[in-house]
C-alpha positions as CSV (number, residue, x, y, z in Angstrom):
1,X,8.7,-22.0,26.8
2,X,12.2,-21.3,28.1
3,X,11.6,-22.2,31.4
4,X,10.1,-25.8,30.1
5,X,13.2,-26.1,28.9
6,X,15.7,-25.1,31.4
7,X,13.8,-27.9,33.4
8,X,14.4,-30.3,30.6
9,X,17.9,-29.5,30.7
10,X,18.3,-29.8,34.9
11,X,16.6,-33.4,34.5
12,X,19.5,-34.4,31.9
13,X,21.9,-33.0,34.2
14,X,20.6,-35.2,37.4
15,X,20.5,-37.9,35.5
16,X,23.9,-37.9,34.2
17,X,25.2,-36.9,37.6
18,X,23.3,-40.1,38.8
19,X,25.3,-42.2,36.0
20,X,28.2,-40.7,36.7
21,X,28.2,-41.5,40.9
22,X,26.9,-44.7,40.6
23,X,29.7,-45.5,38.1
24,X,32.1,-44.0,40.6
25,X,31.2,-45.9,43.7
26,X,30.9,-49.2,41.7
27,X,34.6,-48.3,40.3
28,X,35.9,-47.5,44.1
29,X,33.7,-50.4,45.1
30,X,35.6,-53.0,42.7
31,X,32.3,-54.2,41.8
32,X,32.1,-55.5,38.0
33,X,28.3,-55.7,37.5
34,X,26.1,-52.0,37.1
35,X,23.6,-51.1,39.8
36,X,19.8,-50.9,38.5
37,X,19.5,-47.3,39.2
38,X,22.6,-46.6,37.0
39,X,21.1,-49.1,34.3
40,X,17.7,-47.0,34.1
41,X,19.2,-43.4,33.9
42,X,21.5,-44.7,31.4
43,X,18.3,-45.7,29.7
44,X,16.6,-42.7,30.1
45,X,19.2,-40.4,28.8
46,X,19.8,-42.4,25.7
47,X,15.6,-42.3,24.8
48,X,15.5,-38.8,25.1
49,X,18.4,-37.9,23.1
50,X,16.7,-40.4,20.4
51,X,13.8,-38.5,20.9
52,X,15.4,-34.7,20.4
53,X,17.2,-36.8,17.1
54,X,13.9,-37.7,15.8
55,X,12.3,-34.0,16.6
56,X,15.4,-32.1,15.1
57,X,15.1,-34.3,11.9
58,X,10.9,-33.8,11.9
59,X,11.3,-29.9,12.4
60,X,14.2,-29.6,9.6
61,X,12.1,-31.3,6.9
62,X,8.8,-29.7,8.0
63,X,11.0,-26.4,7.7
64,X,12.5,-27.1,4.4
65,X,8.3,-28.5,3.0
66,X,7.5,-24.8,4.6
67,X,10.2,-23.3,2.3
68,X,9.7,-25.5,-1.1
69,X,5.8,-24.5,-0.6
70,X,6.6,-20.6,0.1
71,X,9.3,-21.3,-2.9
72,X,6.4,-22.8,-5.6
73,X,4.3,-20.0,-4.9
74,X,1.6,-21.4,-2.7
75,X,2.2,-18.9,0.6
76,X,-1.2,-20.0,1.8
77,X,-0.4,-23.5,2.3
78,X,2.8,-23.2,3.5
79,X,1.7,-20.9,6.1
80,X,-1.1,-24.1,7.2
81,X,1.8,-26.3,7.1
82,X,3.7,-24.1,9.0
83,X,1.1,-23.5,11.7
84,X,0.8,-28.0,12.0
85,X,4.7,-28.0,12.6
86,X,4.5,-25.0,15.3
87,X,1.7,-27.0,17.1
88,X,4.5,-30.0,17.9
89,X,7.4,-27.5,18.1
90,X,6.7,-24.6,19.1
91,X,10.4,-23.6,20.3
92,X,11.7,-24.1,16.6
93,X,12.8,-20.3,15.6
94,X,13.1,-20.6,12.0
95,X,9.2,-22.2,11.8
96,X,8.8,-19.2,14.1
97,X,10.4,-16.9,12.1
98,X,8.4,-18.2,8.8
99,X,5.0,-17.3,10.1
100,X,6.2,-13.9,11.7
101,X,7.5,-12.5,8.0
102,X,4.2,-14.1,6.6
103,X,2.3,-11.9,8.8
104,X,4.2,-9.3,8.1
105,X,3.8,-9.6,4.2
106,X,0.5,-9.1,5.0
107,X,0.8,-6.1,7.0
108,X,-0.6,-7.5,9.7
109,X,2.1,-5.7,12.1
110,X,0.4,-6.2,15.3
111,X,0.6,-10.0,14.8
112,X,4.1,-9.8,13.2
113,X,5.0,-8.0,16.1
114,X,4.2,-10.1,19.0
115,X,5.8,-13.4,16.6
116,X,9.2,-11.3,16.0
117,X,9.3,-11.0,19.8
118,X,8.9,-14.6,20.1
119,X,11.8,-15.3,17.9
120,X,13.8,-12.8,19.2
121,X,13.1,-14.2,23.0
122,X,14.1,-18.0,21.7
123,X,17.5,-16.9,20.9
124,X,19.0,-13.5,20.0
125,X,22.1,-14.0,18.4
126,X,21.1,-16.2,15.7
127,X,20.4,-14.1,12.2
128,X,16.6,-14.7,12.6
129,X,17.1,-13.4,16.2
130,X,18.9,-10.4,14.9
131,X,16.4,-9.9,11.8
132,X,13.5,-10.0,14.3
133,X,15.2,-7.4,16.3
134,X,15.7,-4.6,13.6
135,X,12.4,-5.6,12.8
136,X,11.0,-4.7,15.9
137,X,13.0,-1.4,16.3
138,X,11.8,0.2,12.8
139,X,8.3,-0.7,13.2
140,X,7.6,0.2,15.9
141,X,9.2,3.5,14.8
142,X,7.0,3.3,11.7
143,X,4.0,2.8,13.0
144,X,3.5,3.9,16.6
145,X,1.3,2.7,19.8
146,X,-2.5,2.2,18.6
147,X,-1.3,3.2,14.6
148,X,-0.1,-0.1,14.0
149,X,-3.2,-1.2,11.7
150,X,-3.4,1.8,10.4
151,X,-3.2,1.8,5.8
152,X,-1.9,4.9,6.2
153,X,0.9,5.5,8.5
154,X,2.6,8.6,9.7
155,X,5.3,10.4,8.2
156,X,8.3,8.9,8.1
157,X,9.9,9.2,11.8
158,X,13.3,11.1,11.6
159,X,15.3,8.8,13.3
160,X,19.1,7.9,13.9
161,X,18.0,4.2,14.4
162,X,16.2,4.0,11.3
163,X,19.4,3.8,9.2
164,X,21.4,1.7,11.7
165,X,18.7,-0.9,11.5
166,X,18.8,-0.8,7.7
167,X,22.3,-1.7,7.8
168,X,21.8,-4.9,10.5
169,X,19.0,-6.2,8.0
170,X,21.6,-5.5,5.3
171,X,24.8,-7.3,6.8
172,X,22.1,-10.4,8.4
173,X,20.9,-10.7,5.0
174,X,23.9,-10.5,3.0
175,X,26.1,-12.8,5.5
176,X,23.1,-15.8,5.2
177,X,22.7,-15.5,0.8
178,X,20.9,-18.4,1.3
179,X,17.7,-17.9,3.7
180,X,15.4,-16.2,1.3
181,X,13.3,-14.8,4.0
182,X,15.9,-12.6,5.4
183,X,16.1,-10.9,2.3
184,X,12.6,-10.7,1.8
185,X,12.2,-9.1,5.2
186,X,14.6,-6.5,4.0
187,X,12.2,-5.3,0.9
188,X,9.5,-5.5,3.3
189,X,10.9,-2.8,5.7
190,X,12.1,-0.8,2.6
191,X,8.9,-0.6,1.5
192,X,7.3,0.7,4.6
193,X,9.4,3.0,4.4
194,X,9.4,4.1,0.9
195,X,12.8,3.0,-0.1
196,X,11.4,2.6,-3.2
197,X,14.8,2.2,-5.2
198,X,16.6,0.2,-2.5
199,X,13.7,-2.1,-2.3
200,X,13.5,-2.8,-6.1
201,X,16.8,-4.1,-5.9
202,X,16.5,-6.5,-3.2
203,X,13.2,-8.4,-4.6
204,X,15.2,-8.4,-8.2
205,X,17.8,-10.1,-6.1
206,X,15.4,-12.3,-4.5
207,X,13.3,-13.7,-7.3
208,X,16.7,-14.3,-9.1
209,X,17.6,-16.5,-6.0
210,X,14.9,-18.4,-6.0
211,X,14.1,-18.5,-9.5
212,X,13.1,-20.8,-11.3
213,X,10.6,-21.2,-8.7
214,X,7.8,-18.2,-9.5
215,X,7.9,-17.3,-5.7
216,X,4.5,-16.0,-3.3
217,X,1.8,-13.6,-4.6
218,X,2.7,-11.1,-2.6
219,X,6.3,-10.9,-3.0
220,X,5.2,-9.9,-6.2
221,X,2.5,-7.4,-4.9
222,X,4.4,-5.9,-3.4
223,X,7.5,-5.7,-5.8
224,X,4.5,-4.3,-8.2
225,X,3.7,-1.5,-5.5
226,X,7.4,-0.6,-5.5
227,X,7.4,-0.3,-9.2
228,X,4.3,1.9,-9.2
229,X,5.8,4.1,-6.3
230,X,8.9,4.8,-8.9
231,X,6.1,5.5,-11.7
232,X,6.8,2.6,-13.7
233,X,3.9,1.0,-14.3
234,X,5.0,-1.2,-17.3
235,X,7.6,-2.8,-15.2
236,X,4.8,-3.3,-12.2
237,X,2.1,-5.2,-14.2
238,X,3.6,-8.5,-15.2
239,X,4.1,-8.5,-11.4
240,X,0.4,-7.9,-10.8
241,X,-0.6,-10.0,-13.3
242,X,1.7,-13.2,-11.5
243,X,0.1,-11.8,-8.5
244,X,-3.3,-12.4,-9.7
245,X,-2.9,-16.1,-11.0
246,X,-1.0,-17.1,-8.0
247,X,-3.3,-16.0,-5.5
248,X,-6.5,-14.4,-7.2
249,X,-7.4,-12.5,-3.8
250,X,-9.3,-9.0,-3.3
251,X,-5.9,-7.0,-2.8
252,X,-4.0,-8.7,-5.9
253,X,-7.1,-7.9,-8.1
254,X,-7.2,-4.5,-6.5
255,X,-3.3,-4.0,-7.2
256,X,-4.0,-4.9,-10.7
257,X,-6.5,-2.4,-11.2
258,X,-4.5,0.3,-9.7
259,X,-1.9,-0.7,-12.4
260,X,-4.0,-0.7,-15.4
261,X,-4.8,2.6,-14.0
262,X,-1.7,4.3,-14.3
263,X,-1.1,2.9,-17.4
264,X,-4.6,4.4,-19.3
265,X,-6.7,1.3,-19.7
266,X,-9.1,1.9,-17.4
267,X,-12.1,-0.2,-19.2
268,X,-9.8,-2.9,-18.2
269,X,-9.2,-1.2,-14.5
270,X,-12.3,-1.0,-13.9
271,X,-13.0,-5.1,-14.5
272,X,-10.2,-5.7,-12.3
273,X,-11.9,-3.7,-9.4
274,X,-15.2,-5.0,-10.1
275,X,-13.3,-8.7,-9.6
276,X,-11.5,-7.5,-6.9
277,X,-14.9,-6.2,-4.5
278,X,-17.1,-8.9,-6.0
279,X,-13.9,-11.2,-4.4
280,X,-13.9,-9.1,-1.2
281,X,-18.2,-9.8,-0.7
282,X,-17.8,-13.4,-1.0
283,X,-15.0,-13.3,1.6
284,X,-16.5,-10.8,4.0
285,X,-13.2,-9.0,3.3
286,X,-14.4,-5.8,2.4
287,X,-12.3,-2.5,2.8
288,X,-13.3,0.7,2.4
289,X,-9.5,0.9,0.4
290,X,-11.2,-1.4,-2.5
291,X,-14.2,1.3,-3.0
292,X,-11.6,4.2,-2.4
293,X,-9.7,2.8,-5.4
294,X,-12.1,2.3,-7.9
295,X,-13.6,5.8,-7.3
296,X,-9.9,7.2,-7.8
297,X,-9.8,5.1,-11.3
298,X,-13.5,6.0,-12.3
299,X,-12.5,9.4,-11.6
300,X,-9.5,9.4,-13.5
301,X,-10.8,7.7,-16.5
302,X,-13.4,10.7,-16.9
303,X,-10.6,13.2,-16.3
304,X,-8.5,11.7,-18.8
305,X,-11.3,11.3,-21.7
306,X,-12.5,14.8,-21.5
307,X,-15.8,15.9,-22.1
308,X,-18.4,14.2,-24.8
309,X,-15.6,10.8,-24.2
310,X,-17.6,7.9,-25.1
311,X,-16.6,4.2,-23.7
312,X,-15.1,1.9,-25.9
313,X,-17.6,-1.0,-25.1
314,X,-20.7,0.9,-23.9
315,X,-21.8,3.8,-26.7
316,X,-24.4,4.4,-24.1
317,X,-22.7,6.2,-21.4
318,X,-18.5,7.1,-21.1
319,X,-16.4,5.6,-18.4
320,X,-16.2,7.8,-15.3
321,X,-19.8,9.4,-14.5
322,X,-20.5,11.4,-11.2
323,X,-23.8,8.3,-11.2
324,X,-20.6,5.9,-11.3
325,X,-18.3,7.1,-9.0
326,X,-20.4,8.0,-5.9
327,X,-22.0,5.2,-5.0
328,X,-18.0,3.6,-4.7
329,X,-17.1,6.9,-2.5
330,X,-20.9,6.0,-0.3
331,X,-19.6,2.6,0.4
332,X,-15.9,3.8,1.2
333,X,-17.3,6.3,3.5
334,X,-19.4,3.9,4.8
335,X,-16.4,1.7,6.1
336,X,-14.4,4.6,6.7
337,X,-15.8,8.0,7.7
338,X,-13.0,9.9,8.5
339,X,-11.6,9.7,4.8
340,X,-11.1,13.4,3.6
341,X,-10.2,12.4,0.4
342,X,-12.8,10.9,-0.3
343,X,-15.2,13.6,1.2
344,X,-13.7,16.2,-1.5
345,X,-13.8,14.0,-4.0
346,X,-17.6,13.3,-3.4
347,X,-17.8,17.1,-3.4
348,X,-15.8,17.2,-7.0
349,X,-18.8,14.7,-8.1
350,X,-21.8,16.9,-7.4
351,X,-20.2,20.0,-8.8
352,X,-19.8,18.5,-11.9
353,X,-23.6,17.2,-11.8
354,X,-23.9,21.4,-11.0
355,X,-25.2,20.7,-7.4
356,X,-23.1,22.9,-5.8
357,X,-25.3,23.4,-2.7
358,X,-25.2,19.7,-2.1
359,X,-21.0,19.5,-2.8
360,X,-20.5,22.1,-0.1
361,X,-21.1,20.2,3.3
362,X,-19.0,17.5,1.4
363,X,-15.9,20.0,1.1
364,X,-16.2,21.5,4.6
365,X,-16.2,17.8,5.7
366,X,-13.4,17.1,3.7
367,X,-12.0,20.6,5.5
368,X,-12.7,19.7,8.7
369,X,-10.8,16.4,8.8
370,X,-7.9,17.5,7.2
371,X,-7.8,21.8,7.6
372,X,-4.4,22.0,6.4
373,X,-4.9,20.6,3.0
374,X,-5.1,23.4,0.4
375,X,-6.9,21.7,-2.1
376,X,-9.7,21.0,0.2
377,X,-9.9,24.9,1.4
378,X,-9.5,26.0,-2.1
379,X,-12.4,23.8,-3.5
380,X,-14.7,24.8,-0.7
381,X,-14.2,28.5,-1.3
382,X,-14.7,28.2,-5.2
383,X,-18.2,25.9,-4.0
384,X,-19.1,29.0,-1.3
385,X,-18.5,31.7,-4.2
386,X,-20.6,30.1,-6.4
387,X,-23.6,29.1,-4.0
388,X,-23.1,33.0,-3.5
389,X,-21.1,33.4,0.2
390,X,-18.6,35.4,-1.3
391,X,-17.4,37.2,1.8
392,X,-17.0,34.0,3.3
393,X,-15.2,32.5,0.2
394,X,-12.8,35.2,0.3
395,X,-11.8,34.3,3.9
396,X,-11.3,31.2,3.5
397,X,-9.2,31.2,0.4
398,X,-8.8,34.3,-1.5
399,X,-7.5,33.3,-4.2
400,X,-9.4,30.6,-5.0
401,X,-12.8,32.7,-4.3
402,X,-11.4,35.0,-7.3
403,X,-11.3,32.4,-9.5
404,X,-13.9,32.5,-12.8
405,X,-17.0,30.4,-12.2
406,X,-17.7,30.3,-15.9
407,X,-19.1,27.1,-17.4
408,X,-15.1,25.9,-18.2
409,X,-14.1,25.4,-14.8
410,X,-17.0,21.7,-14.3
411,X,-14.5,20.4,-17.2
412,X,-12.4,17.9,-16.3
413,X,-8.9,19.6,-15.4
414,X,-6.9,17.4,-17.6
415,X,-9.1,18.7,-20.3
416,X,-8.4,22.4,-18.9
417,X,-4.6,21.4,-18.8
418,X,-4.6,20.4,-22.4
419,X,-6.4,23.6,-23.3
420,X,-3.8,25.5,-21.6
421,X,-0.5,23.7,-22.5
422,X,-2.3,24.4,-26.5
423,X,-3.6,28.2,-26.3
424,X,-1.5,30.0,-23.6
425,X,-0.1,31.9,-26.6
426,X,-3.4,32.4,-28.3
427,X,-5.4,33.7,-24.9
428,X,-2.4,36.0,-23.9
429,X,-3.1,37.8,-27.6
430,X,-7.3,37.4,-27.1
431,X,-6.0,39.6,-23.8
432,X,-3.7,42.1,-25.3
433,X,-6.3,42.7,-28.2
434,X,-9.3,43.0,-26.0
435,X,-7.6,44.9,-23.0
436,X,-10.2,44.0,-20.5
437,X,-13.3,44.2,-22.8
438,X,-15.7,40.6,-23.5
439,X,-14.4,38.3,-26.3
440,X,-16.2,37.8,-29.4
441,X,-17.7,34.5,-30.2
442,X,-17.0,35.7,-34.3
443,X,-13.7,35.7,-34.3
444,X,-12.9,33.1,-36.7
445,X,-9.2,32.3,-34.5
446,X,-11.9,31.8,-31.8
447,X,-14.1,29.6,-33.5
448,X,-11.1,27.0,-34.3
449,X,-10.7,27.0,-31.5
450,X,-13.6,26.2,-30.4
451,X,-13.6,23.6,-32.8
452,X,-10.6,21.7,-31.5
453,X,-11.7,21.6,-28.0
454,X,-15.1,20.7,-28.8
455,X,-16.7,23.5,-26.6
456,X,-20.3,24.5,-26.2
457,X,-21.5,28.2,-26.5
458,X,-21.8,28.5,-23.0
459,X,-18.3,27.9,-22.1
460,X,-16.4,29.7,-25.0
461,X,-19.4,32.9,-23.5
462,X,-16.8,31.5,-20.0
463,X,-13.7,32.7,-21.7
464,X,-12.9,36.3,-20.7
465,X,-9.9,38.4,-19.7
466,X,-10.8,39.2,-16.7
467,X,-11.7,35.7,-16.2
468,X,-10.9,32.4,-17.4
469,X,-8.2,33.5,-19.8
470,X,-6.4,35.5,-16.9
471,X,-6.6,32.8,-14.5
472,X,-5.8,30.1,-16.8
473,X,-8.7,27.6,-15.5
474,X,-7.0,26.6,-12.7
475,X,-7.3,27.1,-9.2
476,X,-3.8,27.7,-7.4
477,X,-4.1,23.9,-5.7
478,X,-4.5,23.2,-9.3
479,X,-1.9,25.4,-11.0
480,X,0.5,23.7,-8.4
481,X,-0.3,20.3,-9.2
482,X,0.0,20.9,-12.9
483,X,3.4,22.7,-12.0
484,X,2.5,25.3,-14.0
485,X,3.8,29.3,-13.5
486,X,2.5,31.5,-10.5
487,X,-1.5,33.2,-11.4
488,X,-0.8,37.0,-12.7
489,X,-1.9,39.4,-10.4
């Protein structure tokens, strides 16, 4: 492209040097009257400079239609528009630019890429020039060579360029107030690299600028992503919500599940998940992330409601089942094998359906893709001690493989944590009284409490001091997560 038009610009050049002799040797000449030749380049010149008027003015307003669309709220569009305008002028950097941050909106980095090196090649010293080159720089630090479509990228690269190309998108951005996409380009980055605080701030900024337009979907997905980063969920779901009635797509569904999630309501979760895959099948854009998701919120809900929880609209069966979350984590693992997450949390599942012999190739799966977890290690040696390979428990984890395998530890552990935060004070005097002998099921303290935690015979018959009550019903992944004090030894 900048070849065609260094040619261009050699053609004007002959041309004008041809006007510019013929003039002179009809000035020496004394002549009054122009030649032909001089008459015809003269010509020529003058059309094409009409012509590069006319294409100038066409590009601006196509670029400024591109804007009012992206503006309005309707990203889809103006990225068709966008892609018409590029067709006739394919040199113009800031139509150029436009699709490259679009791409990378949608995380499409190889694409965005490639486009960034366009604009950057068309001229570099212009602030989309020098955008698209801190781009460039940071993500290809973020996400390396054969990574790039990768959800879930590496750790964060320790870098000295990171923060020096921080502060070029910074000083582009805050020297041109009024291209929104520079700006917009800046949140992007910060997201990617969980500047979660920083990038709040500069889509705040942004939406003020270009309020009272609503702006694109997915500068308010992602805005909403921020928000849940920084655990503030409230803030994130009008977000999600805008997200959803601009562009009512798989991920802005999803999104708004994962919202609803944090914030409890996860009858009205799970409807936005089932929206967002029954979206993704009539698209053919399925992603194992969409099943992943909803396990992770069917999970929770069960977690969160205990056991005996009823759902609000179903009397029938509570939110949350083992029956309801695996098939999600069969067609996540479908699309995406190598998920250890989603492995143990298959495992989890079948444990609580007491299958333990079926959870346990499901943890050492989980194990083998990701060894250095030490949630997965201790949940496979709690599943090995109770399918009875304790030796081989107790290498793997011995701590874990210590643990009680009474009927209290298939509860859900936010019912276990709850129990705990409640009765540490009564289950350190059950094991001061008791000194290492069997707790009776008559004691009327017991039987309250019993009471309040709605527990069967069979798992109050679990609470002992040499196990549950010493260990607390956590494992030490567990006791970590729930930041709670060191296990007693």
């Amino acid at each position: 492209m900048k070849g065609e038009t260094r040619n261009w610009r050699r053609r004007d050049a002959l041309l004008s040097a041809v006007v510019f002799a013929g003039g002179a040797l009809l000035f020496a000449g004394g002549t009054g009257g122009c030649s032909p030749a001089v008459v015809a380049a003269k010509k020529v010149l003058q059309e094409r400079e009409q012509a590069r008027t006319q294409a100038r003015t066409r590009d601006a307003a196509a670029y400024q239609t591109v804007l009012s669309l992206w503006r309005a709220g309707s990203q889809g569009q103006a990225e068709l528009r966008c892609a018409q305008a590029r067709r006739a002028s394919p040199n113009h950097q800031g139509l150029a630019f436009f699709e490259a941050a679009c791409a990378r909106s949608r995380f499409d980095v190889s694409a965005a890429h490639s486009l960034f090196a366009y604009v950057r090649a068309l001229d570099p010293d212009t602030p989309a020039g020098r955008c698209a080159d801190a781009i460039i720089v940071l993500d290809e630090l973020r996400y390396p060579p054969g990574e790039a479509g990768s959800r879930t990228p590496p750790a964060l690269p320790q870098n000295r360029l990171v923060p020096r190309r921080f502060g070029d998108l910074r000083g582009v951005a805050r020297q041109n107030p009024d291209d929104p996409l520079l700006l917009w380009m800046l949140a992007v980055e910060c997201r990617a690299f969980d500047r979660n605080v920083e990038g709040v701030t500069h889509y705040q900024t942004l939406l003020a600028r270009i309020h009272p337009d609503p702006g694109p979907a997915l500068v308010h997905q992602t805005y909403a992503n921020l928000l849940d980063a920084l655990k503030r969920p409230s803030d994130a779901l009008p977000q999600r919500r805008l997200a959803v009635q601009l562009e009512p797509a798989p991920w802005s569904y999803d999104g708004l599940g994962a919202t609803l999630c944090d914030l409890g309501r996860y009858e009205d979760a799970n409807r936005a998940h089932e929206i967002a895959l029954d979206l993704a099948a009539r698209t053919g854009l399925e992603s194992a992330n969409y099943w992943r998701n909803w396990a992770f919120c069917l999970f929770k809900a069960a977690d969160a409601a205990g056991p005996g929880a009823k759902s609000r609209k179903s009397h029938d069966q509570p939110l949350g089942t083992p029956n309801q979350i695996i098939p999600k984590i069969e067609r996540a693992l479908r699309l995406n094998p190598d998920d250890a997450v989603m492995w143990n949390l298959w495992g989890i599942c079948l444990e609580r359906q007491n299958k333990a012999r079926e959870a346990l190739p499901k943890y050492q799966r989980a194990l083998t893709l990701n060894p250095k977890e030490p949630d997965f290690r201790d949940n496979a040696a709690q599943c090995l001690a109770r399918v009875g390979r304790r030796r081989e428990a107790a290498a793997l984890s011995p701590d874990a493989a210590a643990f009680s395998l009474g009927p209290l530890t298939s509860l859900p552990e936010s019912a276990r944590l709850r129990i705990y935060r409640g009765e540490e004070a009564l289950l350190k005097e059950l094991f001061r009284k008791n000194k290492g002998g069997s707790v009776s099921g008559n004691d009327p303290t017991l039987a309250a409490f019993r009471k309040r935690h709605h527990l069967t015979q069979d798992e109050m018959a679990a609470i002992d001091t040499e196990g549950v009550a010493k260990r607390w019903y956590f494992t030490p992944a567990q006791r970590r997560r729930a930041h709670l004090p060191p296990l007693p030894r």
